[in-house]
C-alpha positions in Angstrom: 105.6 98.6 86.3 105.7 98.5 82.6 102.3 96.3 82.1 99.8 98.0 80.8 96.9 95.6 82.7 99.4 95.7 86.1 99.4 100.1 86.0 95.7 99.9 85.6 94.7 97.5 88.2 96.8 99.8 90.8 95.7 103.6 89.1 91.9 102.0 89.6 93.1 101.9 93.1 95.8 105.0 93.6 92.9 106.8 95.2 90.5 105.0 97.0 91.4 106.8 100.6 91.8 110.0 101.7 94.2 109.7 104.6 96.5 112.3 105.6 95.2 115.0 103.0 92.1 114.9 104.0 92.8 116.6 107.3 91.4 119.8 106.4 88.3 118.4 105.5 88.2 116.7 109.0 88.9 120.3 110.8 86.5 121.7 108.4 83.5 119.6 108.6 83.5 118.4 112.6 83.0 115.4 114.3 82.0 112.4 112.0 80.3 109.1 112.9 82.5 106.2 115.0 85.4 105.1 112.7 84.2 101.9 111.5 80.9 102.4 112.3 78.3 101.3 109.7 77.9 104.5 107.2 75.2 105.9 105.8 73.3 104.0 103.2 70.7 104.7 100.6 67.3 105.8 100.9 64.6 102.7 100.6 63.9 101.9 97.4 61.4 103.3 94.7 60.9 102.9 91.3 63.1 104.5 89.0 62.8 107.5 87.3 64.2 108.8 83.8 65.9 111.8 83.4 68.6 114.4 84.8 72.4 114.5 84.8 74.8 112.7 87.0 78.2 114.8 88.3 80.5 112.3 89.0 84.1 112.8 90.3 87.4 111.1 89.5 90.5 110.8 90.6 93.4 111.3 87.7 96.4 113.9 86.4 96.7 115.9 83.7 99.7 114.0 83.0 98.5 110.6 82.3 95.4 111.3 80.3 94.6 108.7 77.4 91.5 108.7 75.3 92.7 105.1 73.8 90.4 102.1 75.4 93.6 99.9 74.9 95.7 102.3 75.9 97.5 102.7 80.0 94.6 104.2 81.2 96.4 105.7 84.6 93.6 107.9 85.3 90.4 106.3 86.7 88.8 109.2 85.1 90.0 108.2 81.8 88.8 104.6 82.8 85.2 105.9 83.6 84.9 107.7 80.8 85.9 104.9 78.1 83.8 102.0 79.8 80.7 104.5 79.6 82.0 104.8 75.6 83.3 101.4 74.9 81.5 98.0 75.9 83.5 95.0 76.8 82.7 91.5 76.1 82.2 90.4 79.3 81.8 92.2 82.5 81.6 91.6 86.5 78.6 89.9 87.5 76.5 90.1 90.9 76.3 86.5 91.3 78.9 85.2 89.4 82.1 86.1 88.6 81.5 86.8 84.8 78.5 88.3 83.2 77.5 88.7 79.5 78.0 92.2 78.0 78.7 93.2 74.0 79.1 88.8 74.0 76.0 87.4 74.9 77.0 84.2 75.5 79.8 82.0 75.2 81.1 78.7 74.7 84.2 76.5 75.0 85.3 73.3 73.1 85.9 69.7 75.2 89.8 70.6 75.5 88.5 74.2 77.1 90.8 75.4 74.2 89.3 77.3 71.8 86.2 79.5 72.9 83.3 80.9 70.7 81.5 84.4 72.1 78.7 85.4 70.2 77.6 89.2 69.9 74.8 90.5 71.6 71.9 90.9 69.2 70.6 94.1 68.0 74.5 95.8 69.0 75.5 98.6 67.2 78.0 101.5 67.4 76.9 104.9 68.4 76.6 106.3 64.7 73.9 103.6 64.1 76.5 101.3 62.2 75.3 97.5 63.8 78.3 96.2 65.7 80.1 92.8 64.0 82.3 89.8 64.3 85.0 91.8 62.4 85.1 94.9 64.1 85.7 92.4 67.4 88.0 90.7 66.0 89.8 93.7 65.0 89.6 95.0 68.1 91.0 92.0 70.1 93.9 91.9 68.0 94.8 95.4 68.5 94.5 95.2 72.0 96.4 91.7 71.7 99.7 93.7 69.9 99.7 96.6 72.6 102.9 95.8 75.1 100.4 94.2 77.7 98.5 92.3 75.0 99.9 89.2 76.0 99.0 89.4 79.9 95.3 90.4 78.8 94.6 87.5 76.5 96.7 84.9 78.1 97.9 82.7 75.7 95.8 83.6 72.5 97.7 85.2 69.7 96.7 87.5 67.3 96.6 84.4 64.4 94.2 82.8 67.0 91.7 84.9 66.9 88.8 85.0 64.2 85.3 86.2 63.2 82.8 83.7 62.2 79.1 84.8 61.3 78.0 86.4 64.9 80.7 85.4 67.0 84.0 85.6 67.8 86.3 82.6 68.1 89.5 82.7 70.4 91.9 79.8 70.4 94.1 79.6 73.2 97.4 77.4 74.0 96.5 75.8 76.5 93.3 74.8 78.3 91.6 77.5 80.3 88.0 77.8 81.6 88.7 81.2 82.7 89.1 83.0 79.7 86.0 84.8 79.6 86.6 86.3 83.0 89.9 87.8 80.7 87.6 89.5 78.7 85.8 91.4 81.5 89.1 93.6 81.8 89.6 95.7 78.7 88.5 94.2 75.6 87.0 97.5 74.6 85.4 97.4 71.1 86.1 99.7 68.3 85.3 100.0 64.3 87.1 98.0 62.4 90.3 100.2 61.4 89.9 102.9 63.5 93.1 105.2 62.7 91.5 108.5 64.9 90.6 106.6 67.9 89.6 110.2 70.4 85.7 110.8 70.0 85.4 107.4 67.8 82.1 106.2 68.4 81.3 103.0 71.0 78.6 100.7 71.8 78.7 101.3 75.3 75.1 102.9 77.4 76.6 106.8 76.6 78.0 108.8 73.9 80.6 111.2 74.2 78.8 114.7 73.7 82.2 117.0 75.1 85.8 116.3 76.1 88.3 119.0 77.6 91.2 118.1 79.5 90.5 115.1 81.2 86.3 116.5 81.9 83.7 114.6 79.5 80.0 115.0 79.6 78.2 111.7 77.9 74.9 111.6 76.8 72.1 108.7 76.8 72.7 105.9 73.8 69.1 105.6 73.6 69.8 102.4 71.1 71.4 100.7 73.5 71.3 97.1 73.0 71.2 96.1 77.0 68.1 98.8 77.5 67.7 102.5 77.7 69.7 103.6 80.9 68.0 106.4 83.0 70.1 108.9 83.5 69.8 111.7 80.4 73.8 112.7 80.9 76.9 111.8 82.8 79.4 114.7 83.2 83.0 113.2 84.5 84.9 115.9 86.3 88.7 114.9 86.9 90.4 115.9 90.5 94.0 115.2 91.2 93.0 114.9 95.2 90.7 112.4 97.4 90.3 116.0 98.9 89.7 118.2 95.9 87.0 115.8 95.3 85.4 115.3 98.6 85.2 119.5 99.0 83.5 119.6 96.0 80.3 116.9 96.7 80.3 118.1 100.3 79.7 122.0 98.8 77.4 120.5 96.3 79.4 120.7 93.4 79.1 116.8 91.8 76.8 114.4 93.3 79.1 111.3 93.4 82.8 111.4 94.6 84.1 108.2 93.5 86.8 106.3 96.0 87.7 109.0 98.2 88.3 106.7 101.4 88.1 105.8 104.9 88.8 109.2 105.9 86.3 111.2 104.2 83.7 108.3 104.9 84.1 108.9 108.1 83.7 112.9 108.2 80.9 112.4 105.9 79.2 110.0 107.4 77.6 112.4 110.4 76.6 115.0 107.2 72.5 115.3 106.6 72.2 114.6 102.8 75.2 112.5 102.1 75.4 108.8 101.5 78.3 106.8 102.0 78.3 103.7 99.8 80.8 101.1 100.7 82.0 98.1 98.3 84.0 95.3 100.1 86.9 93.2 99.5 87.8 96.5 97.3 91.9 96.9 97.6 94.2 94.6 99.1 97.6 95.8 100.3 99.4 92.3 101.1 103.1 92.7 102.5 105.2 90.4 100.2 108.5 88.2 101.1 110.5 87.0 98.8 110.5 83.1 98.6 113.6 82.7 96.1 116.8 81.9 97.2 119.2 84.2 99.1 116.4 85.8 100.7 116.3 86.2 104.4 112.1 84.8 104.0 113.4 81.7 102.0 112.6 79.2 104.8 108.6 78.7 104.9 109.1 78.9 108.5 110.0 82.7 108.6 107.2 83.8 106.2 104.7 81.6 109.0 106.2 83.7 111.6 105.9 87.0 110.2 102.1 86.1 109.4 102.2 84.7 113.0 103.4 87.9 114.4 100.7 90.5 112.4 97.6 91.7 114.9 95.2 91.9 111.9 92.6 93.8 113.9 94.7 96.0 115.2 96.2 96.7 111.3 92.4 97.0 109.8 91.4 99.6 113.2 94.6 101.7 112.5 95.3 101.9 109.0 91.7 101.3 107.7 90.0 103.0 109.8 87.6 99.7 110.8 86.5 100.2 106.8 87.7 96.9 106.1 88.1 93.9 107.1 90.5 90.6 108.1 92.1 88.9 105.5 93.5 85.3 105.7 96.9 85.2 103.4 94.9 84.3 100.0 94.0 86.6 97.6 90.8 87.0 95.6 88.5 87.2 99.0 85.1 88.5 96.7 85.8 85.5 94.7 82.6 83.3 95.2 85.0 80.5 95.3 87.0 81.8 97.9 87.7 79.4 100.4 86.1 81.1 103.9 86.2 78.0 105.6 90.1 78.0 106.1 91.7 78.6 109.2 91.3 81.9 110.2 95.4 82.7 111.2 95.2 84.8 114.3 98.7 86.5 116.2 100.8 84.1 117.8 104.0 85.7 119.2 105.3 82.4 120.8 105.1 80.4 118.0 106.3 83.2 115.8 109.5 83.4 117.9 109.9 79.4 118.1 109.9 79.3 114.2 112.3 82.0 113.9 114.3 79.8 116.2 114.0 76.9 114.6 115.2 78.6 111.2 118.0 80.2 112.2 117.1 83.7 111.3 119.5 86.1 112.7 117.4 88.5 114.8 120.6 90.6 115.6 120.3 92.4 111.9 117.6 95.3 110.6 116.0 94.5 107.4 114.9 96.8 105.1 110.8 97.1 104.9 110.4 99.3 101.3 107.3 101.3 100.7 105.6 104.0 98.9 103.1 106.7 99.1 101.1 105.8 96.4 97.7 104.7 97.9 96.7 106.2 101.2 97.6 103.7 103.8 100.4 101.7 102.6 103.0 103.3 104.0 100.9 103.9 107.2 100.6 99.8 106.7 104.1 99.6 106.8 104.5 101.1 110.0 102.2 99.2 111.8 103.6 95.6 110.5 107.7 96.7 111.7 106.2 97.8 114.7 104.3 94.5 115.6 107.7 92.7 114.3 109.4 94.1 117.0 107.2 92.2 119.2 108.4 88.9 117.8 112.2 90.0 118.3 112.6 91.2 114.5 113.7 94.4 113.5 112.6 95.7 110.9 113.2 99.8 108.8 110.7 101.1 107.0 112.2 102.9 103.8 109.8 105.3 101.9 110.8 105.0 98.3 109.1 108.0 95.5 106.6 106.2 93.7 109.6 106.3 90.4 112.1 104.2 92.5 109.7 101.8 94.2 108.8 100.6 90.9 111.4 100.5 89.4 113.7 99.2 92.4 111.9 97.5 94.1 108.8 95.9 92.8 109.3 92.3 91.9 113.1 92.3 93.2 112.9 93.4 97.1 112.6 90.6 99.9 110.2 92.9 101.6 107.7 95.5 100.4 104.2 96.6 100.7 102.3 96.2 97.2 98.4 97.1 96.3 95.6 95.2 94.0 92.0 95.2 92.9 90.0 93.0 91.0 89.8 91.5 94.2 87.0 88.8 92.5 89.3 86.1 91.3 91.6 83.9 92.8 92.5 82.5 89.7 93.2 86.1 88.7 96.3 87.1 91.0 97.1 82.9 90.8 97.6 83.5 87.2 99.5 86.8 87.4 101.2 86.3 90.7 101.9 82.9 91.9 102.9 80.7 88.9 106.1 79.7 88.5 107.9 82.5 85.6 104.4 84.5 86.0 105.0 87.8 84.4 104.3 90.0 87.9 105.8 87.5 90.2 105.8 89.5 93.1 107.6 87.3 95.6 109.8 84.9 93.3 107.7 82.0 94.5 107.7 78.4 92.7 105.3 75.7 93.6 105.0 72.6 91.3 102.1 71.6 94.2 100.5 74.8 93.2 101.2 75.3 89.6 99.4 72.0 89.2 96.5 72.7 91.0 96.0 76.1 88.9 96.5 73.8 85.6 93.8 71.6 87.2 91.7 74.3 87.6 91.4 76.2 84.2 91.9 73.0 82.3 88.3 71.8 82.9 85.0 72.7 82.9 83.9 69.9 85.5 82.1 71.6 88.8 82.9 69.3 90.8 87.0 68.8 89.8 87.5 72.4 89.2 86.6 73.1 93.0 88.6 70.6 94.1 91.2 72.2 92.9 91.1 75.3 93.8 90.5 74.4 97.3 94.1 72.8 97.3 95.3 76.0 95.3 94.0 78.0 98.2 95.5 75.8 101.1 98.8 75.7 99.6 98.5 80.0 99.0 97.3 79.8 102.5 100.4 77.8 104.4 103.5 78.9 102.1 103.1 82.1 99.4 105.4 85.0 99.9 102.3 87.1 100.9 101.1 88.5 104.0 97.5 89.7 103.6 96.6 91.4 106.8 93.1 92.8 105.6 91.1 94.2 102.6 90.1 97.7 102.3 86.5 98.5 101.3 86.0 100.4 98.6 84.4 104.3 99.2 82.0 106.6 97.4 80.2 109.3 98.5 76.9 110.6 97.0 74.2 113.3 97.3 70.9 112.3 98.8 68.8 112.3 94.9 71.9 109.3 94.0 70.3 106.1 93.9 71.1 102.6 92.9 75.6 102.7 92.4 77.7 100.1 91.6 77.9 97.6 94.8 80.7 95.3 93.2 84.4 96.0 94.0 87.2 96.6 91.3 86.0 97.2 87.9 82.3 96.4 88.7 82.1 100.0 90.1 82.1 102.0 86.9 78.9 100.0 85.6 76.7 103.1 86.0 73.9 102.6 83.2 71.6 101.9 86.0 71.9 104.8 88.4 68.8 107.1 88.5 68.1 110.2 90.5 65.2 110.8 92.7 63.4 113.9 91.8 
């Protein structure tokens, strides 16, 4: 786990559940609502007000703080606090996939090749300096020469990219329609040669006002190109527990306790004064084979029957807590492209055990099922999936690996593990970074030419009509043959005091777009 892009798309998630530690807030508070029951939501609306300071909560250790927007930003604290600083060009829209931010629009050659993002007008940093085509292009290529540079600008170097009056020009090698969707992840913007990068001033809708060990308070940026946000202040408090966290807004101290899970949304949930907010299609936590040769999952008929042999409902009751919902073997489900039309694949233990048959696998041996305690629920995930194996004649040991050793060990070399994602809002996304033949986070060894095609179709045009066709047949081949098992996506869990109004709905990185949250006074 030595991708910068790959550690924060997991840390954005380490959190989001509660599970086991939250037991002594369960004893504590009582009896909660019905798991899975629909939770509390917010108070009709009214119009905004201006004014007063939002205490927000999140997750993150001592030990991995970073104050450097291109940096590993491990913490989802240190996440929060820099996308409040620092704008990105493009962010996660409500209706589409990609919406403009410090770019305020963009535009792609006929090859789909080289791309042209011109800055928001009236931009400037937060000492009043206005906001250019250098000082992107500065930033991009810093970001570009950081060890993950090459996974977040996909093949753009740092020769290839260039100011030119108001805009930004990116030449990539090799078509791809999706490279402003790139540019929504951390393409932070900076002054032009920035050496002392803590407390250097942003563009984003607050300025840093205090920072102490992890904690930030972040005032209004009342020159805000996008329009004045409402809130006065933001004060960031970091907790290294789902638990800590969820004490502390239940007792009144913070008003928003961001991701804290199924577990505490369900305690919470029969509170007076406490809104849960839930954001779907938030976390997968996919079982993956490996595909390559040698494995015991090589045969496509195997991987069908383990997929055959999961009770999805029974895995989204039990280790969700019904806050989620069934998955269908293709990742990127909030994707608006997502195909939800495919066949929904349902447990079949009959056909499971006829495909084993037919493949020869030896259901005299264990196998080895490797997991980690790193998100609440994947190891519980674990258990659950060898249990319903048994079912279909395969035996399978879970192994509980440190977080150190499962990464290191086991993660993108063991034929079966449990493995967790957000930026659930892209299929090309985890295509791109997952499935491709040589792609650099290949999880589960797989090669498709049938597949790798389609995904060159796809980001090599800009055509409606041909680019949906082909990611329709990129999700049907995902669908019938990837190494993945994807049993069910995990929603996404806040809790808030009663005067919160008006959080971040989207899933993955949408959720820290907080310039419009007001309080109710």
């Amino acid at each position: 786990m030595n991708e910068d892009e790959v550690d924060l798309s997991r840390r954005q998630l380490l959190m989001t559940a509660g599970g086991a530690s939250l037991a002594a807030l369960v004893a504590a508070c009582g009896n909660g609502s019905k798991p899975g029951s629909a939770p509390a939501t917010q108070p009709a609306q009214a119009q905004p007000t201006s004014g007063g300071t939002l205490r927000i909560g999140a997750l993150g250790k001592a030990s991995a703080i970073t104050r450097d927007p291109h940096g590993t930003q491990a913490n989802e604290s240190d996440y929060l606090i820099i996308s409040l600083i620092y704008d990105t060009l493009t962010i996660p829209g409500a209706t589409a996939n990609t919406a403009p931010r410090l770019a305020s629009e963009w535009k792609a050659d006929k090859d789909v090749k080289t791309w042209r993002f011109t800055l928001a007008p009236g931009a400037t940093f937060h000492d009043g300096t206005p906001v250019t085509a250098e000082d992107v292009a500065w930033s991009l290529r810093r970001l570009r020469d950081t060890p993950a540079g090459p996974a977040r600008l996909p093949g753009v170097t740092s020769a290839n990219i260039k100011a030119d009056g108001d805009a930004v020009v990116l030449t990539s090698d090799y078509p791809n329609a999706d490279l402003p969707l790139m540019m929504r992840l951390t393409t932070f913007v900076m002054k032009k040669d920035t050496k002392e990068v803590a407390g250097a001033p942003g563009t984003g809708p607050f300025k840093l006002d205090w920072y102490r060990d992890g904690n930030a308070r972040l005032v209004r940026n009342d020159s805000w190109y996008a329009g004045k946000p409402h809130l006065d202040a933001i004060e960031v408090k970091i907790f290294e527990s789902p638990q800590a966290m969820a004490n502390a807004l239940l007792a009144g101290q913070i008003d928003v306790a961001s991701n804290v899970g199924a577990v505490a949304a369900r305690v919470a949930a029969g509170r007076p004064g406490v809104q849960v907010l839930r954001r779907p299609d938030d976390m997968a936590m996919p079982i993956v084979m490996r595909t390559s040769k040698g494995s015991p999952y090589a045969d496509p008929r195997v991987r069908e029957a383990l997929r055959l042999a999961v009770d999805r409902e029974a895995m989204v009751k039990q280790v969700l807590s019904g806050y989620g919902k069934v998955a269908n073997d293709v990742l990127g489900t909030g994707d608006p492209v997502y195909a939800k039309d495919l066949p929904q694949r349902t447990r079949d233990l009959a056909r499971a055990k006829q495909l084993l048959q037919e493949a020869g696998f030896d259901l005299s041996k264990t196998y080895p099922l490797h997991t980690t305690d790193d998100i609440a629920g994947l190891a519980e995930s674990a258990a659950l999936f060898a249990t319903q194996l048994r079912e279909a004649g395969v035996q399978v040991e879970v192994v509980k690996q440190d977080s150190g050793a499962f990464w290191d060990k086991t993660w993108l070399k063991g034929d079966l593990y449990t493995t967790y994602w957000g930026t659930n809002d892209s299929v090309l996304f985890f295509a791109s970074k997952l499935l491709l033949t040589g792609a650099g986070q290949n999880e589960s060894g797989w090669s498709d030419a049938a597949f790798d095609q389609a995904y060159k179709q796809a980001v090599g045009t800009l055509d409606e009509a041909a680019r949906a066709k082909a990611l329709r047949t990129l999700q049907e081949i995902e669908h019938e043959r990837s190494g993945y098992v994807l049993w069910g996506m995990a929603d996404g869990i806040d809790l808030a005091g009663a005067a919160v109004r008006d959080l971040p709905k989207l899933p993955g990185y949408g959720r820290v777009q907080l310039e419009r949250v007001w309080l109710a006074h």
